[in-house]
N, C-alpha and C positions, 0 to 999 in steps of 0.2 A: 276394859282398860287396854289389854290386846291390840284390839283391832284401831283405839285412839293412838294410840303408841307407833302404831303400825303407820297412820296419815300424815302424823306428824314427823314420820322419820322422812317417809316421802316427799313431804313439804321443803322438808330440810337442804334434802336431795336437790330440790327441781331450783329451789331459789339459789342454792351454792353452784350449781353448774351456772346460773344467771349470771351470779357474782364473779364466779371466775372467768368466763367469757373476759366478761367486762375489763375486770382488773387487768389480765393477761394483755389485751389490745391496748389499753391504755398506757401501760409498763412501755412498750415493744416502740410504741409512737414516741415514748420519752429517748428512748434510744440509740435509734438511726434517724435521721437529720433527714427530711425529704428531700429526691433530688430536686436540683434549680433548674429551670430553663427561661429563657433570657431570647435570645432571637438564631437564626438557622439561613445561611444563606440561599436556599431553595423558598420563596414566599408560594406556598398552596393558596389556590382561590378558594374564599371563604363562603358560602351562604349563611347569614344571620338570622333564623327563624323566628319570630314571636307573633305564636297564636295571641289572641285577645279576646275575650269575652266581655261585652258590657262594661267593657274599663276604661270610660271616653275621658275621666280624668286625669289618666296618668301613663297614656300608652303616648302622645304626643312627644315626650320629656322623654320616655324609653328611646323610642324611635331616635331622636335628635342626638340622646349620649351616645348610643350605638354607633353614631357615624362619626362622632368623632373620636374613631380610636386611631391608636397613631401605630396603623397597619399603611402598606401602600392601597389609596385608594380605588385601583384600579384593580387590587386583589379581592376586595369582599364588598359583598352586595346585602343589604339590608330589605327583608322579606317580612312585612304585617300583615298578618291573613287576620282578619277583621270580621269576628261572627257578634252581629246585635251590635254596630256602632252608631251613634247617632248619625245623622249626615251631616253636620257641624264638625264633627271630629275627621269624617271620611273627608271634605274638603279641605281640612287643615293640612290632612296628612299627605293629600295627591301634590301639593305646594312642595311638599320635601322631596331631597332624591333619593326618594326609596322603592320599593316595591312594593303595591297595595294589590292583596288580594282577599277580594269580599265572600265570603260564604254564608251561606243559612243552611241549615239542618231544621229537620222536625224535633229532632234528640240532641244537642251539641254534646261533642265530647273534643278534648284536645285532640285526642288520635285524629279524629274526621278530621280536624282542620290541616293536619303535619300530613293526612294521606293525600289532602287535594292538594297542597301545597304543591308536591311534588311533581303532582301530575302537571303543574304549571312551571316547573322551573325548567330550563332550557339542559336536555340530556347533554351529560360530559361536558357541562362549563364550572363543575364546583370539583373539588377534592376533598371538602371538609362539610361538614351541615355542622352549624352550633345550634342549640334551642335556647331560647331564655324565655320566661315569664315577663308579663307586659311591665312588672314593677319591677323588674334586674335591672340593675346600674352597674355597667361596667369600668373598672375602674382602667386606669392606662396599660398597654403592655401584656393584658388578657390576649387576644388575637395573636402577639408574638408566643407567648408562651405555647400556645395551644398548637402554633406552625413547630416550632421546633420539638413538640412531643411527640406529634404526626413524624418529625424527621428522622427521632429517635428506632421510630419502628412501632408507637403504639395504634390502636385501629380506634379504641376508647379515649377518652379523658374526660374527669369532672375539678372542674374548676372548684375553689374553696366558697362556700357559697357563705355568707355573715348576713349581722343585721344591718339594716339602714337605719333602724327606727331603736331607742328601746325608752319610749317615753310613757310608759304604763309598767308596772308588776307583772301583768302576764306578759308584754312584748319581752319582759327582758327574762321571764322564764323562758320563751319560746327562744330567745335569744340565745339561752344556757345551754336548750335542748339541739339545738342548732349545733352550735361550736362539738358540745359531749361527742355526737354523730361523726362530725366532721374529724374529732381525734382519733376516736372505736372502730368507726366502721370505715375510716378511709387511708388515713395517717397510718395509725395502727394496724392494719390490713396489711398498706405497702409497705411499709416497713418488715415483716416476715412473708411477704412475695403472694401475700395474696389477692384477689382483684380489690379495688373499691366498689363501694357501692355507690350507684347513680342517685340523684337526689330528685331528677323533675326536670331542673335547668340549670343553665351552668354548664351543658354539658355538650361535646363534641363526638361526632362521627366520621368517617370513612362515607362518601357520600354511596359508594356500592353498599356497603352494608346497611346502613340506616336504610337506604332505599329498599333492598332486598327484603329485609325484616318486616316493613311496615306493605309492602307491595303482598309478598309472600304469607303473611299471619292474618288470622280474624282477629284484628286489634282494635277496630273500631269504635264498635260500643265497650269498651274495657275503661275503667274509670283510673288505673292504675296503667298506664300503656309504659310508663320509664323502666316499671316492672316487669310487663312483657318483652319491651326491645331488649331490655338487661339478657335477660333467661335465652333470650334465643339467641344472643351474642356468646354469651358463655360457655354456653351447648358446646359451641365452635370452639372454643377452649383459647377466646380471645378475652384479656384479661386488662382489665379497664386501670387507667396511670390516674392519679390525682397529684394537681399542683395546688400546695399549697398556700406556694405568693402569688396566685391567681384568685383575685377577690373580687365576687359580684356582691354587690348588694343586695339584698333581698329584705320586701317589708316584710317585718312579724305579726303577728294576730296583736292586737290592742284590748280584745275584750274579752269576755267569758265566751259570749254567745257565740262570735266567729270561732274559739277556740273548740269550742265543744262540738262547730258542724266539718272544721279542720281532721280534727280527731275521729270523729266517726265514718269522715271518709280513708282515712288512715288504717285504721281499727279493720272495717271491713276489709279494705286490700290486701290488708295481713293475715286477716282469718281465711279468705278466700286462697291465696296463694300456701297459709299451714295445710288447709283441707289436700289443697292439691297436689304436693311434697309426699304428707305424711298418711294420708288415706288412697287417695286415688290412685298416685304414681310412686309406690312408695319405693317400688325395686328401681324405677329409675332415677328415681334420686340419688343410689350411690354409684349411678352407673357410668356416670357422664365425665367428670373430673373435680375435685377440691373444693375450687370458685364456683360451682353448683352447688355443690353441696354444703359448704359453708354459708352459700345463702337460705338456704332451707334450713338452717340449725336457728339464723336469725329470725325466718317466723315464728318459731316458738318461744323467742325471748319476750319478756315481761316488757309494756312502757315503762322508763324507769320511775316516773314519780311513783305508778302501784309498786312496783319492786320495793324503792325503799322507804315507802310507807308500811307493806307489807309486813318486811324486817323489822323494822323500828316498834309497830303494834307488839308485836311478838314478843320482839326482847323487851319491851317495857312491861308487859304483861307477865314476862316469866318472872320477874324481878319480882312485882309487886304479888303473884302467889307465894313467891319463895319468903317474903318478909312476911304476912299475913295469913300467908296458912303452911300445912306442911306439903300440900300440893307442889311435884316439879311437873315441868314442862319437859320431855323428853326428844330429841339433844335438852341438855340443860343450857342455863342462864350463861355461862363462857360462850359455848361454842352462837350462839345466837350472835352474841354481844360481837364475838370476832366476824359474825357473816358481817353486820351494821358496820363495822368498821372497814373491812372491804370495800364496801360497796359507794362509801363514801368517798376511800381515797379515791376511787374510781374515777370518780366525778370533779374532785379535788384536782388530780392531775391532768384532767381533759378540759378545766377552765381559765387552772392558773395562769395570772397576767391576761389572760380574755375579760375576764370582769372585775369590777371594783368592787370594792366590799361595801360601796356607799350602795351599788346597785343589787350587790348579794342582798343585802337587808331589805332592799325595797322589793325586790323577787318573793323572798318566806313570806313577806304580807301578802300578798298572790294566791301565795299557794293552796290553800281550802279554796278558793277558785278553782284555782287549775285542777286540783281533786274533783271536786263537784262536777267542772264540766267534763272530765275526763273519765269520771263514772258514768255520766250520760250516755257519754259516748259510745261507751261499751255497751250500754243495756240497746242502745239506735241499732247499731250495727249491723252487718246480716254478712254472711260470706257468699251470700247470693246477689249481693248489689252491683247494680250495674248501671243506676241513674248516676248523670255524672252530678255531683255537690260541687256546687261553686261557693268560694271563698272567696268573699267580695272584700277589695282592699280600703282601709278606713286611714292609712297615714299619705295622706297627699303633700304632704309641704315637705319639701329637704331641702338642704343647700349641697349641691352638688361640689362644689369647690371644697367646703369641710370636710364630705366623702373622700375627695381625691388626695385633702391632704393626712384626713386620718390614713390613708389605705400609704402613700408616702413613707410617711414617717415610718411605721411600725407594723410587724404582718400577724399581732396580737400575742404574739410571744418573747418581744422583746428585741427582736432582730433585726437590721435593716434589711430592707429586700433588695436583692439584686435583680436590680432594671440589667 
């Protein structure tokens, strides 16, 4: 009885720092208002990156919105490093004025392609590197915003990255999980001065430093490289800005199966980067500064669906011993019930006015989906992976003009955005 009492105090423990994390960031993002930025009379030349993988459907339609952002054209150049495209798709694309460049790898991974990239762009003609994924749709005024962050003084920036898509249960969980991130781990960061965390795409460089990182680190075969460039910008004690009326689109998973091969590439970058925090480097992890180590406290955060499924089994469990038998669960049935509640506002205040509740409903039908495959996940996993998992994109049809005028209107909070 001891030694049960003992696991389950620990339990208690490990889920309530989860919870409070959570809650704490979310509070802090309600609070202070993200700064705005709008345009900078100094226009930095931009390079636009987007590696592509086998995505001969919808790299075309990327390519095409990229150029027309209403940046001075003679500021930024659009760059599609193109690994496995059909040649139908490669002659479509040589027709545009962009930048094609072709790679093959025996192993592809993003890094390879963002390392050759480099080694092709013309020294000292960018000031900035963006990356985006071959399915980001940029909406208007991204490229300004991103200029005058860079004017501000920052070396980082991650754009707000949303969905494009939410026309399945799970897109519009991945949807949920999306926006939560973007309050938690970015809003809620700047807002008490701490870095944001980088997402993938969406996101902007200093073209010395993105160079430096990717030229200078073994980041090649790394399946998680945004993770790498992150840690070795940090080091530096350079601390990454997110704007939040800067909105790319991004497609979400539609299915169980894409979810559950999403998640296990997820899952393992996590465990590989906890292993190397909190086993290998562990003195150096409190050695560096704050935004270091605040990123190592988040490998060992729970996903939140196990989180507050976790919570919720528990508390309903202690309920139904505490009626049924004289069995307690030790924290009792309160303190449980108040984790659950926690952990919901959590969630509650990082979607409010982001989702409807026509779509909240249609999400919980998902959800034993999204469990199941997200258990998979975990059991695939390995903190030793290094093949890269590709997540093959399944929503090809938008209408780009709804995108421009959803992102218009409203910056999912209620707000007009200041162009």
């Amino acid at each position: 009885m001891i030694a049960y009492s003992i696991i389950t105090i620990l339990l208690f423990i490990y889920l309530s720092f989860n919870v409070g994390y959570l809650l704490l960031f979310s509070i802090s993002g309600l609070i202070r208002a993200s700064a705005i930025y709008t345009s900078a009379n100094t226009k930095r030349k931009i390079a636009i990156l987007i590696p592509t993988y086998k995505e001969d459907a919808i790299i075309l339609d990327s390519a095409k919105n990229a150029l027309r952002q209403d940046y001075p054209s003679d500021k930024f150049d659009v760059f599609v490093i193109a690994d496995q495209l059909k040649d139908e798709t490669l002659s479509q694309l040589k027709i545009l004025p962009i930048n094609l460049i072709t790679v093959s790898f025996e192993k592809s991974t993003k890094a390879k392609s963002l390392k050759f990239a480099l080694q092709a762009i013309p020294e000292d003609d960018y000031s900035v590197i963006m990356i985006l994924d071959s399915d980001n749709i940029m909406t208007q005024g991204c490229l300004e915003k991103i200029n005058h962050a860079f004017d501000a003084g920052y070396k980082i920036v991650q754009l707000h990255r949303t969905a494009k898509n939410r026309n399945t249960p799970i897109a519009i969980l991945d949807a949920i999980s999306e926006e939560i991130n973007n309050h938690i781990f970015r809003k809620g960061h700047r807002a008490l001065g701490l870095s944001s965390a980088l997402i993938g795409s969406g996101m902007a460089f200093t073209y010395e430093d993105f160079k430096s990182v990717m030229t200078n680190t073994d980041i090649e075969d790394n399946p998680g490289e945004d993770r790498e460039i992150y840690l070795e910008l940090l080091k530096k004690g350079i601390t990454c800005e997110y704007i939040d009326g800067g909105l790319i689109f991004d497609e979400k998973v539609s299915s169980r199966k894409i979810l559950e091969k999403q998640r296990t590439r997820w899952i393992s970058a996590q465990l590989q980067y906890a292993r190397r925090f909190w086993l290998r480097e562990f003195f150096r992890t409190f050695s560096y500064n704050i935004h270091y180590f605040d990123y190592a406290v988040q490998t060992i955060l729970l996903p939140r669906v196990i989180l507050l499924l976790s919570i919720s089994s528990i508390t309903i469990l202690s309920i139904f011993l505490g009626i049924a038998t004289e069995f307690t669960i030790y924290p009792n049935t309160f303190w449980w019930t108040i984790l659950a509640i926690g952990c919901t506002v959590s969630f509650i205040i990082s979607i409010y006015k982001k989702i409807s509740l026509k779509e909240l409903w249609k999400a919980i039908s998902g959800l034993p989906g999204a469990i199941y495959a997200i258990g998979v996940a975990f059991s695939n996993s390995n903190a030793n992976q290094k093949d890269f998992i590709h997540t093959p994109k399944e929503f090809l049809s938008f209408d780009e003009k709804k995108l421009n005028i959803r992102a218009n209107v409203t910056d999912f909070s209620g707000k007009k955005l200041n162009r």
